[in-house]
C-alpha positions as a printed NumPy array, in Angstrom:
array([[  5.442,  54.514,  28.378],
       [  7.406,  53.311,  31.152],
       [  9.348,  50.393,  32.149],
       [  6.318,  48.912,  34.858],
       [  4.222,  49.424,  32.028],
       [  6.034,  47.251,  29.464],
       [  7.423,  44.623,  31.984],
       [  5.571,  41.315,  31.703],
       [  3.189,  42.638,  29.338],
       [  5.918,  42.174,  26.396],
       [  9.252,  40.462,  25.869],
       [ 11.953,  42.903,  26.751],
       [ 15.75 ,  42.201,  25.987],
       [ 18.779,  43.492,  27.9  ],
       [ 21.868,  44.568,  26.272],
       [ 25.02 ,  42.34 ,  26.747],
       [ 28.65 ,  42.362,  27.979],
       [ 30.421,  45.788,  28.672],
       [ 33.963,  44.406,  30.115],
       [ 34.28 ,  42.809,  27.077],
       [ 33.692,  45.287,  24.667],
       [ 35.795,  47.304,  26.194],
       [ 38.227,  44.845,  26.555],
       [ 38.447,  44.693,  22.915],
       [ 38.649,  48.31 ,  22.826],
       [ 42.062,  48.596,  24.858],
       [ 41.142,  48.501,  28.234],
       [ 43.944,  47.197,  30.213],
       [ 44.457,  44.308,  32.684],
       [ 43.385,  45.774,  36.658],
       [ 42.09 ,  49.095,  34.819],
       [ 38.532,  50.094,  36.58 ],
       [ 36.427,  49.682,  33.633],
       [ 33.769,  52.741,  35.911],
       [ 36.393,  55.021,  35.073],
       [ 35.916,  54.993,  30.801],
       [ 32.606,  56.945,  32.018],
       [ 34.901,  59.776,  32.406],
       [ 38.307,  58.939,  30.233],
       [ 36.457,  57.635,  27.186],
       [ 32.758,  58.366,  28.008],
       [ 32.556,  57.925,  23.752],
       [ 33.588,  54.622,  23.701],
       [ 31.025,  54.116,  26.124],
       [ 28.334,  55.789,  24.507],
       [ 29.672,  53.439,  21.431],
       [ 29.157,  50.165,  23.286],
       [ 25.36 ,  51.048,  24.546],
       [ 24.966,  52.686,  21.113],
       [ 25.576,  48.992,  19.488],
       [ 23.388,  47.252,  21.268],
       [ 20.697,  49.465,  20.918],
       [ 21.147,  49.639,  17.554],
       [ 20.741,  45.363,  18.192],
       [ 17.084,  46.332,  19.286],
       [ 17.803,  46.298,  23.208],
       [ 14.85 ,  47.616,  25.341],
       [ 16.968,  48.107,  28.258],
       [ 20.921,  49.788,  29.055],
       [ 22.837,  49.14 ,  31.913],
       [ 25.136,  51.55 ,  33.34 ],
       [ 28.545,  51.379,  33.415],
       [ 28.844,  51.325,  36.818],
       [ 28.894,  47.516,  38.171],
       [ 31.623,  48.03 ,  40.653],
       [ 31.091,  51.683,  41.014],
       [ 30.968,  52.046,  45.117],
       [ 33.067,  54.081,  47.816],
       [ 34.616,  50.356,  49.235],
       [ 36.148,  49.601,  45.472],
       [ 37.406,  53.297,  45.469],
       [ 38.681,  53.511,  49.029],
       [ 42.047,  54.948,  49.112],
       [ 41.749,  56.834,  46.013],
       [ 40.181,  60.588,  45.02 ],
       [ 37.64 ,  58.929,  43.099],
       [ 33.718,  59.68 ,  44.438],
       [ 31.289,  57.167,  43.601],
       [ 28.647,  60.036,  43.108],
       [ 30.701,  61.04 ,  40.532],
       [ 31.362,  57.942,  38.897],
       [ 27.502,  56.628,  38.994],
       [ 26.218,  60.458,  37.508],
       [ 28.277,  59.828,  34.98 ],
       [ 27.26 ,  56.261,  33.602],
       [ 23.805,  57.421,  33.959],
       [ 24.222,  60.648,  31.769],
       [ 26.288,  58.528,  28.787],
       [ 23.635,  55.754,  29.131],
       [ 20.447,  58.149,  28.679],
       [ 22.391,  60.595,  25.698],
       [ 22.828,  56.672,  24.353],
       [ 18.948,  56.198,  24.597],
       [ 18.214,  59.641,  23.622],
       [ 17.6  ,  58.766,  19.892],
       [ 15.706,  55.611,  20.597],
       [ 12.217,  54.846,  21.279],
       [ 11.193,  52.181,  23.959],
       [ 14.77 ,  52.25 ,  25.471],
       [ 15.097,  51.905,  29.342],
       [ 18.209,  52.976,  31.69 ],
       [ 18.917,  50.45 ,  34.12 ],
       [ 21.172,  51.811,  37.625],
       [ 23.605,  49.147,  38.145],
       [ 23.861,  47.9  ,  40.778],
       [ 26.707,  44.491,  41.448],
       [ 28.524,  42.943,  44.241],
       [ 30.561,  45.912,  47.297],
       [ 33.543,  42.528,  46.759],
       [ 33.025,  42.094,  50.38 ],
       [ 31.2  ,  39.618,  52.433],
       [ 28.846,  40.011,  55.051],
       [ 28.498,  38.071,  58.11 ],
       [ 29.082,  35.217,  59.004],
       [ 31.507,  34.696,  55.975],
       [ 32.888,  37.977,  56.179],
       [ 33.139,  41.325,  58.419],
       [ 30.879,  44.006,  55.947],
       [ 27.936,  45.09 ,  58.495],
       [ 24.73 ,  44.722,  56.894],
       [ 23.579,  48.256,  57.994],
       [ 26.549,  49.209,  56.238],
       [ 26.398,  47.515,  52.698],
       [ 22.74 ,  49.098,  53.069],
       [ 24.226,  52.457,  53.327],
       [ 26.511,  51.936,  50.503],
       [ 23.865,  50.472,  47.772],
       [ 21.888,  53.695,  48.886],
       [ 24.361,  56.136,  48.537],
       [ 24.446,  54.586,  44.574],
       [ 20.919,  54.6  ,  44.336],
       [ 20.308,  58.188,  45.362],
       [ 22.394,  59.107,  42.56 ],
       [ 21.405,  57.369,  39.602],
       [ 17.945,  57.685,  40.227],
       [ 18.267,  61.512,  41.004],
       [ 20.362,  61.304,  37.401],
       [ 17.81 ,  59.853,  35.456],
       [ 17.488,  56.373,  35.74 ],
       [ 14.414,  54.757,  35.066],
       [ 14.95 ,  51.376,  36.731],
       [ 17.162,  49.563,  39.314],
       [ 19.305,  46.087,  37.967],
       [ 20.77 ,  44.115,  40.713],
       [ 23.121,  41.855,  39.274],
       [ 25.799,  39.196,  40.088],
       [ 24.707,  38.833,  43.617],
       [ 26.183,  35.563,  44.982],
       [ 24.68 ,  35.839,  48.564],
       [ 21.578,  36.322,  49.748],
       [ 22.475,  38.958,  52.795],
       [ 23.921,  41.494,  50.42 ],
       [ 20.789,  41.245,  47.494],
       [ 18.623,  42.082,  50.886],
       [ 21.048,  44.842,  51.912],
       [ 21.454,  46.153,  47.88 ],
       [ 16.98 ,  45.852,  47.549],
       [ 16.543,  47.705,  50.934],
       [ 18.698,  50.391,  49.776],
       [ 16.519,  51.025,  46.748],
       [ 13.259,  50.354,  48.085],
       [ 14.23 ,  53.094,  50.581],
       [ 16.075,  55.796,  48.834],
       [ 14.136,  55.868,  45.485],
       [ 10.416,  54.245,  43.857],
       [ 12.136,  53.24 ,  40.652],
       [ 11.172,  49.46 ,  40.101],
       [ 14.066,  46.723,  41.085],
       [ 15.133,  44.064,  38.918],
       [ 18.041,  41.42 ,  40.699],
       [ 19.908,  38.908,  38.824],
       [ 21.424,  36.222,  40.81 ],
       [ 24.7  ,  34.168,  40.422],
       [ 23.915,  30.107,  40.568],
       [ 26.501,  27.201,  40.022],
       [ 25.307,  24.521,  37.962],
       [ 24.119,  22.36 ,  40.915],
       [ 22.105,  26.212,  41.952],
       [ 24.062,  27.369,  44.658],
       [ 24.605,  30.468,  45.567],
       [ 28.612,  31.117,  46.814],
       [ 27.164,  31.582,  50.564],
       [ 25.52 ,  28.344,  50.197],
       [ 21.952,  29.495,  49.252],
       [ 19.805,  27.674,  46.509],
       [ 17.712,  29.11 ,  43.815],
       [ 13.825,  28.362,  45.939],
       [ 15.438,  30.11 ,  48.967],
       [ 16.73 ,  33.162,  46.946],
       [ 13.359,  33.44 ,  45.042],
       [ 11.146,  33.692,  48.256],
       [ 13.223,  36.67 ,  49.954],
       [ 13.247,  38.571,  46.387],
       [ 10.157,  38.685,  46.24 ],
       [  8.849,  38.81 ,  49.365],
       [ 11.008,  42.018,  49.917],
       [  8.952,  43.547,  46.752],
       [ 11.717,  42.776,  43.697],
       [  9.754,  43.538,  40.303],
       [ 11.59 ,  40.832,  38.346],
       [ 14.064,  38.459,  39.14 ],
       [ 16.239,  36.106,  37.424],
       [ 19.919,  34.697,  36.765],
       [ 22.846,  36.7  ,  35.299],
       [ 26.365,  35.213,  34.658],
       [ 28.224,  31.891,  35.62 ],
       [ 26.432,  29.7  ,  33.719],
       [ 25.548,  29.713,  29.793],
       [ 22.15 ,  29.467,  28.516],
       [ 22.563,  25.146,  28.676],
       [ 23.503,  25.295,  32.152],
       [ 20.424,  27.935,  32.929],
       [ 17.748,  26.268,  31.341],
       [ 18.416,  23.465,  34.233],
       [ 17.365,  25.705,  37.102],
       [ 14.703,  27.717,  35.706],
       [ 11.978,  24.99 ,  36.737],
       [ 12.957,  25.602,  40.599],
       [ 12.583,  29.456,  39.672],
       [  9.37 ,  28.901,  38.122],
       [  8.114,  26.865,  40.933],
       [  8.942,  29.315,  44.06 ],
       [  8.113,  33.008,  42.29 ],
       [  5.386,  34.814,  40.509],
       [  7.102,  37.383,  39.391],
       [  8.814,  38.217,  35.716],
       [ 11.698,  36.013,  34.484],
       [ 15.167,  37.704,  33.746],
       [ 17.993,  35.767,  31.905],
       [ 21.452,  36.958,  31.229],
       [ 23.287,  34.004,  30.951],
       [ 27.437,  34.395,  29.616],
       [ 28.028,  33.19 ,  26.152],
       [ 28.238,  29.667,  27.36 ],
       [ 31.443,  28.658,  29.163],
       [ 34.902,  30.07 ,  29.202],
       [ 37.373,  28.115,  27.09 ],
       [ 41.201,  29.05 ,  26.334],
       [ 41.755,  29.411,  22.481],
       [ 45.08 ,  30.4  ,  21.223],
       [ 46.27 ,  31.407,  24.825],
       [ 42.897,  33.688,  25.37 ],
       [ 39.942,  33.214,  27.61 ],
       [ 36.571,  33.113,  25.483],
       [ 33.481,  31.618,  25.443],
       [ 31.789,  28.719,  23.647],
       [ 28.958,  29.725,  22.376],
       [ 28.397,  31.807,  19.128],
       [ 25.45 ,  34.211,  18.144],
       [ 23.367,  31.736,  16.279],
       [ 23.833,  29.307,  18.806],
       [ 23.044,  31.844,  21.664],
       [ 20.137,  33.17 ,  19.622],
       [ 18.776,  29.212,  19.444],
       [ 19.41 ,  28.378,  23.295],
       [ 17.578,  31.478,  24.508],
       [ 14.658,  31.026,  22.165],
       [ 14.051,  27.657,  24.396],
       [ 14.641,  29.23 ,  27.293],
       [ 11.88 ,  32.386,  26.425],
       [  9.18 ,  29.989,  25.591],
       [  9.832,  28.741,  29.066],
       [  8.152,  31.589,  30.239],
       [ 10.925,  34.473,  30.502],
       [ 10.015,  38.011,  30.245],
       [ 13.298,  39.593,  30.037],
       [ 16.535,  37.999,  28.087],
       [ 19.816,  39.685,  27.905],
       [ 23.301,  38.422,  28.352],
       [ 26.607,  38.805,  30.281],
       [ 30.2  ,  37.813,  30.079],
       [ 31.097,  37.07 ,  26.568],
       [ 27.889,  38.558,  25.452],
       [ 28.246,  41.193,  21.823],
       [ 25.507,  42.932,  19.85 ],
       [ 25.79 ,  40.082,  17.675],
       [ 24.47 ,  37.451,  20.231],
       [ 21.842,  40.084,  21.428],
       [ 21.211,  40.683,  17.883],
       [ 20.98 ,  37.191,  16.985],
       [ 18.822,  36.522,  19.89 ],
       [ 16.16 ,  39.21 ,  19.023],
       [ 15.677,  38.268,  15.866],
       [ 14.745,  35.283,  16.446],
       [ 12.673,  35.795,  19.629],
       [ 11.008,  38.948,  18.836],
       [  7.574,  37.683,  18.428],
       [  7.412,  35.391,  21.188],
       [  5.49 ,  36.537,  24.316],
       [  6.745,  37.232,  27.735],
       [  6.168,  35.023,  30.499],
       [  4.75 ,  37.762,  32.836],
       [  3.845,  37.017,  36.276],
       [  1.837,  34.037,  37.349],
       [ -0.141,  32.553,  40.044],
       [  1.611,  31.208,  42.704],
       [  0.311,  28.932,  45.101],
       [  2.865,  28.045,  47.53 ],
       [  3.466,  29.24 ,  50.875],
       [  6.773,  28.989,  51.953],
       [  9.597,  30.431,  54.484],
       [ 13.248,  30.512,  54.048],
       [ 16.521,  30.936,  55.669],
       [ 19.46 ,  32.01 ,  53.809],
       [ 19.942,  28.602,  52.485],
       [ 16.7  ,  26.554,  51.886],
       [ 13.012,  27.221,  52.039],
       [ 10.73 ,  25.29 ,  54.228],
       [  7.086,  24.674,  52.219],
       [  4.127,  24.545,  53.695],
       [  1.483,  21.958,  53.259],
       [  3.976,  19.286,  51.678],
       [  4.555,  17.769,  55.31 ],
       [  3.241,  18.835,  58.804],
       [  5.759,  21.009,  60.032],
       [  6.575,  21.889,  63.227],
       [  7.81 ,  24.746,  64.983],
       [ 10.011,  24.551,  67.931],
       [  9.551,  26.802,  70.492],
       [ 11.918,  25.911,  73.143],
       [ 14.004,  29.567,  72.583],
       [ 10.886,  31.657,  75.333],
       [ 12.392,  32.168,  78.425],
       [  8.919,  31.737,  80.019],
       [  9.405,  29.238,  82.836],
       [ 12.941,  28.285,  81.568],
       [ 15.646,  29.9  ,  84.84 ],
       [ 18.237,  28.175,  82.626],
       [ 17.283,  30.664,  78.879],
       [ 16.349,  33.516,  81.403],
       [ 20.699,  32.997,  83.077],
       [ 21.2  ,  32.986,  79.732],
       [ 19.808,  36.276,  77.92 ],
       [ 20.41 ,  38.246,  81.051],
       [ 24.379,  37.49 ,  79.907],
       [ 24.027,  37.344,  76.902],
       [ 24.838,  33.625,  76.089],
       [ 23.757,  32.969,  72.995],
       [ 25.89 ,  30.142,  72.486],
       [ 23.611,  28.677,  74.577],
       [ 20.686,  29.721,  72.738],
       [ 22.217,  27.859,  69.596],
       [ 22.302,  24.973,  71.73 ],
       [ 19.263,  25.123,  71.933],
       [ 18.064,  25.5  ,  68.686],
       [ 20.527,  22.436,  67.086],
       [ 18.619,  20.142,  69.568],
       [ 15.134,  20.885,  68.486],
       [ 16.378,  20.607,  64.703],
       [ 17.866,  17.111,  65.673],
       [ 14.815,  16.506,  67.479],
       [ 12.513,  16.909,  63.995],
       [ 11.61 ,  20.754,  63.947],
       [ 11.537,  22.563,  60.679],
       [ 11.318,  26.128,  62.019],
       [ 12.544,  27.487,  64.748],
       [ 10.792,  30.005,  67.234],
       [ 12.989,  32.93 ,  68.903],
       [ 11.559,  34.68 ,  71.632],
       [ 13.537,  36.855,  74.327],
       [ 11.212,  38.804,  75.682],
       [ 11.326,  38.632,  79.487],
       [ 11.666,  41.941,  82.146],
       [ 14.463,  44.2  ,  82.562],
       [ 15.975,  43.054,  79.226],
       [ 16.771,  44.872,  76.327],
       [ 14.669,  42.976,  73.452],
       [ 15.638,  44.868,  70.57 ],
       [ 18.963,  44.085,  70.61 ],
       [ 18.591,  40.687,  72.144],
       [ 16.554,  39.781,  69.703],
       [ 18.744,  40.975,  66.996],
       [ 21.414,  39.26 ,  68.514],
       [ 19.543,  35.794,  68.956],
       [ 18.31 ,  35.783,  65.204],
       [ 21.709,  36.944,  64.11 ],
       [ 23.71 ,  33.979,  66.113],
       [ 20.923,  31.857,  65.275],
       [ 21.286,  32.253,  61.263],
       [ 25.168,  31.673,  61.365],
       [ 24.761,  28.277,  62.788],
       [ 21.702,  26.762,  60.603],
       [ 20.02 ,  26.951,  57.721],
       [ 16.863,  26.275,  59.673],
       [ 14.26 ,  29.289,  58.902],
       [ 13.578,  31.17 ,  62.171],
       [  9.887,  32.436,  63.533],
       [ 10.276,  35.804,  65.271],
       [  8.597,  35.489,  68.273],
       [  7.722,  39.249,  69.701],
       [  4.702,  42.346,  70.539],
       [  8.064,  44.497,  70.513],
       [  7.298,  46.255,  67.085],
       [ 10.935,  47.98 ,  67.529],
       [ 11.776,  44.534,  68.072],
       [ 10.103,  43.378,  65.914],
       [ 11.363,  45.571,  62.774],
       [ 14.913,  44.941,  63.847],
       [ 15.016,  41.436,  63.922],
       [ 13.454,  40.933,  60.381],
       [ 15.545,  43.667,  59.16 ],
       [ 18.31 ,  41.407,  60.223],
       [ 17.086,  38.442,  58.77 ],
       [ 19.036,  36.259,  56.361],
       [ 15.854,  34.952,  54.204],
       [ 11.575,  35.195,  54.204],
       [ 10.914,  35.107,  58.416],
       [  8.225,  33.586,  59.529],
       [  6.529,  36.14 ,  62.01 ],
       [  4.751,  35.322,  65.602],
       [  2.176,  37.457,  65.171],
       [ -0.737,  40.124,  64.695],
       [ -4.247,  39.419,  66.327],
       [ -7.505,  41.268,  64.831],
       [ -6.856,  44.536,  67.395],
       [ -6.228,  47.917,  65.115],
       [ -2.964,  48.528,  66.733],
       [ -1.531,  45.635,  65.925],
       [ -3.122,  45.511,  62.527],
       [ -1.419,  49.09 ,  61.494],
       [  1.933,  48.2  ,  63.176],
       [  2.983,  44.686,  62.073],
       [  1.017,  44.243,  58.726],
       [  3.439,  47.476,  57.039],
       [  6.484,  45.358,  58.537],
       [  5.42 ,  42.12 ,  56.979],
       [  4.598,  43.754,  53.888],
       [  8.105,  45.224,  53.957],
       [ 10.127,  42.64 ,  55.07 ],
       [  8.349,  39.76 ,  53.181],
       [  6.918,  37.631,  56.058],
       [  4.703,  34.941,  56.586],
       [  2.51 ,  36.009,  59.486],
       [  0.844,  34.316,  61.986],
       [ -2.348,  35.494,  62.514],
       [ -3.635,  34.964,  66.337],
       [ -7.568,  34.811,  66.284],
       [ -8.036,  37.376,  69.15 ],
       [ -9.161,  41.31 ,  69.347],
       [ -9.599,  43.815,  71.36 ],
       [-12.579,  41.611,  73.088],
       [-10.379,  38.746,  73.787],
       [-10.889,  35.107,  72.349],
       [-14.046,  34.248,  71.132],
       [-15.312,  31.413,  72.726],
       [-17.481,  30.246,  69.395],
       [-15.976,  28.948,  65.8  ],
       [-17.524,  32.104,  64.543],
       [-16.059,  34.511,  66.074],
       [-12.935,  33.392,  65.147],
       [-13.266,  32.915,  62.122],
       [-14.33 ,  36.722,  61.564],
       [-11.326,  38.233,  63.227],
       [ -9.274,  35.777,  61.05 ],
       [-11.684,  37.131,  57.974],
       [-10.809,  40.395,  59.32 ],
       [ -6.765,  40.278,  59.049],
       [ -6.662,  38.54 ,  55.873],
       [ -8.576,  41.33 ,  54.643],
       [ -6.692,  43.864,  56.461],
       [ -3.438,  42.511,  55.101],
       [ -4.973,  42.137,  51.268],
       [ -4.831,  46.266,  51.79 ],
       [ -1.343,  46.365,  52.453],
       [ -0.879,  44.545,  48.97 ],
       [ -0.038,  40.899,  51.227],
       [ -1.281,  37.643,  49.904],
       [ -3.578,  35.391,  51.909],
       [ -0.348,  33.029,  50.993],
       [  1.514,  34.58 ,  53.533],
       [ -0.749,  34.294,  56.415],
       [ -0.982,  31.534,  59.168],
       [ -3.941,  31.621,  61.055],
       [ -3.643,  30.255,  64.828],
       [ -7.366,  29.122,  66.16 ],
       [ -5.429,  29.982,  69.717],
       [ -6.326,  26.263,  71.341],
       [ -7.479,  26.71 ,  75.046],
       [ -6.928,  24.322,  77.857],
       [ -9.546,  21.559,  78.165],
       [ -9.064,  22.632,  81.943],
       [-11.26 ,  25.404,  81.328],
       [-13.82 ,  23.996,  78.769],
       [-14.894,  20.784,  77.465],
       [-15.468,  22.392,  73.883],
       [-12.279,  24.319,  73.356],
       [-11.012,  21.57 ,  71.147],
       [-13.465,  21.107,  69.138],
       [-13.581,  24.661,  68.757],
       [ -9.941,  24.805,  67.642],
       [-10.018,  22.303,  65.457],
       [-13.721,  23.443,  63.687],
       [-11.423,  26.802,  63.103],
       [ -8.971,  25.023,  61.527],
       [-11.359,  23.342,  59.257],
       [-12.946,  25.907,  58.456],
       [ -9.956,  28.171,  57.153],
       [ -8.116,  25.197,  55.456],
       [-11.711,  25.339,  53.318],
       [-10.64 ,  28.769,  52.23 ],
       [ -7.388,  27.559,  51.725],
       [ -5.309,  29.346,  54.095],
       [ -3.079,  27.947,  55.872],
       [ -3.029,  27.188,  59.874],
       [ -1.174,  26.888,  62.645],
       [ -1.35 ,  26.313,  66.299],
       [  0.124,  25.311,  69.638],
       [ -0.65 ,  22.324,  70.228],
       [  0.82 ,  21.691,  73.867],
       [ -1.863,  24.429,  74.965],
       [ -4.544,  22.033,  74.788],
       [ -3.32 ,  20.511,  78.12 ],
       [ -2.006,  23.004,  80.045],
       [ -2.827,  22.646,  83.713],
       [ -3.198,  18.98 ,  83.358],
       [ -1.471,  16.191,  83.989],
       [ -0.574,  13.446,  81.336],
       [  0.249,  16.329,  79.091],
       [  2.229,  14.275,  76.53 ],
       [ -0.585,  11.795,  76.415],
       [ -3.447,  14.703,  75.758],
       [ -1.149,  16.134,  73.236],
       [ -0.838,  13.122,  71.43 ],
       [ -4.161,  12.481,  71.549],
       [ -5.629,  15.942,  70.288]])
């Protein structure tokens, strides 16, 4: 029995604090709690020991801040340090049936851009440096926990997604109004998660069970995937010139029983946590069943700080940001201006959109990087989500890799090539795709045809393990100029997918091209 096997299907508890059991056990004041996994690997095998003994499913490792930036300047190797949290966790387990060894995995203590100077490629590099050693040591799943910005849980999930195939839990860090420290909220958070193939996610730390319970609706509403709560033994108070916490075992063991029936399929706790509120908690939420995943039926993109939903509102995309026919964008890119570029985009936010296109590509320019470099400016200056705009699969990668949030991505069409090179990117990256109603015989000229190629991708991308849910399909509207049906045709396309309940999209503006009165035929159509 493994953990994928149990996850969802039954309710499966964490253990609980480790700094403070260890605390009580005489570690000191600035001491690196990573290094007991050496020093006193007993005590550590005591702690993990008592909360099994509590009836935990699932250990984490002793090595929260175990990575080469906390042990720069020192002789300490992170290899060595995660190797051994692993091995005391699984001798811990060894006696115990049903008991799980969670890598993991918490903040580098450095920021990534634009609030600090950590590269992303970097914090990547260090999360998989961890992961390629606790999973080669035995771990059987991946916790990501305390994350308080949504950059670094993308750069700590790519890391494990590409260096092992162990499944990935993440834990996020909420205030009490749900924001994330970088400014993110709990919707936005739960769309990238998942979209970058998380197996569970949830809340750890900050916040007590009370305080919890208050965002869990907004986490229900925006993921389908398993519930985790590890909340801290309620809020710190000072008592007797100590910091502790509020909230006692019973009165954990109550709050999370509310919580559970909520839907959660993993509880556990954090700061201020023992074996006796894990204890008290499993006793008297043993029986109840876990939430597992559920249907989701919302389509939604998201920067790093809000999610934009589809079919609430009609949204629209500007698309202002394609140097097509624009000297001024083309000046521009060619130096690399993208101050100018962020012009841009603030005046189509203040003009109404709700997603903004980026597209660089023009001759003689260098469109992976200038792409990177658009998105990248782009996403320090708004919260607005972005659509990436290219047929530059490098490009393409790069710039979702790069992305703070779930991209919105302009496009595939029903040709193989672009079917086998964009649908494993938006599968990887999370995206909502447009899909352009065109193959490798051009546009059909009849609702049909259209309609199959669409037919065609959806099906193509339900292979690659993507939900209809994250598909757009564009009826590609053709000038008027040209034919006197082409907008009926577009919109009988549109009709007919919004029947199958997908979700559409289209350029408008393309209706008229060639034309004059442009505005008014827009309008109109």
């Amino acid at each position: 029995m493994n953990f994928k096997d149990l996850l969802g299907s039954e309710l499966l508890f964490f253990d609980g604090a480790m700094g403070t059991m260890l605390q009580a056990r005489g570690l000191k004041p600035g001491e690196l709690p990573e290094l007991w996994n050496f020093t006193h690997a007993d005590i550590i095998k005591e702690v993990h020991t008592a909360y099994l003994e509590a009836g935990v499913n699932i250990i984490k490792t002793n090595t929260f801040g175990a990575n080469r930036l906390k042990f720069a300047g020192t002789d300490i190797k992170t290899a060595d340090v995660v190797a051994a949290g692993v091995r005391n966790a699984k001798e811990a387990c060894a006696n115990f049936e049903k008991a799980f060894v969670a890598l993991d995995l918490g903040p580098t203590g450095k920021l990534l851009a634009p609030y600090g100077d950590l590269p992303f490629e970097e914090a990547v590099d260090i999360y998989g440096e961890i992961v390629r050693v606790g999973s080669a040591a035995g771990a059987d799943l991946v916790l990501i926990e305390t994350m308080s910005d949504t950059y670094e849980t993308k750069a700590a999930i790519l890391a494990v997604k590409e260096n092992c195939d162990l499944p990935v839990v993440v834990t996020m860090t909420f205030d009490i109004d749900g924001k994330l420290l970088t400014g993110g909220d709990v919707a936005a958070a739960a769309l990238m998660v998942e979209g970058l193939g998380a197996d569970a996610i949830g809340f750890n730390c900050g916040l007590g069970p009370a305080q919890m319970q208050k965002l869990l609706p907004q986490l229900l509403k925006f993921t389908s995937l398993p519930i985790v709560l590890n909340p801290n033994a309620g809020l710190p108070v000072e008592r007797d010139g100590k910091t502790c916490f509020d909230v006692g075992p019973e009165e954990f063991a109550d709050l999370m029983y509310e919580l559970i029936s909520e839907g959660v399929s993993i509880a556990g706790g954090c700061c201020g946590t023992t074996p006796a509120h894990i204890g008290a908690m499993i006793a008297k939420c043993k029986g109840l069943p876990a939430g597992g995943r559920r249907d989701l039926n919302v389509t939604a993109v998201s920067s790093y700080g809000k999610a934009v939903v589809f079919g609430e509102v009609p949204l629209i995309i500007g698309e202002r940001i394609n140097p097509t026919g624009k000297p001024r964008l083309k000046e521009a890119l060619q130096n690399a201006d993208y101050d100018y570029i962020c012009r841009l985009g603030l005046e189509q936010i203040s003009a109404g959109s709700h997603i903004l296109d980026v597209n660089v590509g023009m001759p003689g320019l260098d469109e992976v990087e200038a792409l990177s470099k658009a998105v990248l400016a782009l996403q320090g200056i708004t919260d607005t989500p972005l659509q990436i705009d290219t047929s530059n699969y490098e490009a393409m990668e790069r710039a979702m890799r790069l992305y703070n949030g779930k991209p919105m991505l302009n496009s595939v069409n029903g040709k193989a090539e672009s079917l086998e090179k964009v649908l494993p990117l938006v599968k990887k990256y999370g995206a909502v795709v447009v899909a352009l109603c065109l193959d490798d015989s051009g546009i059909p000229l009849d609702v049909a045809g259209r309609v199959a190629i669409a037919e065609k991708i959806i099906a193509k991308a339900a292979e690659y393990g993507i939900s209809s849910r994250d598909i757009a399909v564009d009826p590609l509207a053709l000038t008027i100029s040209t034919g006197s049906e082409n907008a009926k045709v577009a919109c009988e396309v549109i009709s007919a997918m919004s029947g199958r309940g997908i979700n559409t999209v289209m350029g408008v503006s393309n209706i008229s091209f060639g034309l004059p009165g442009r505005e008014l035929i827009n309008s109109v159509f």
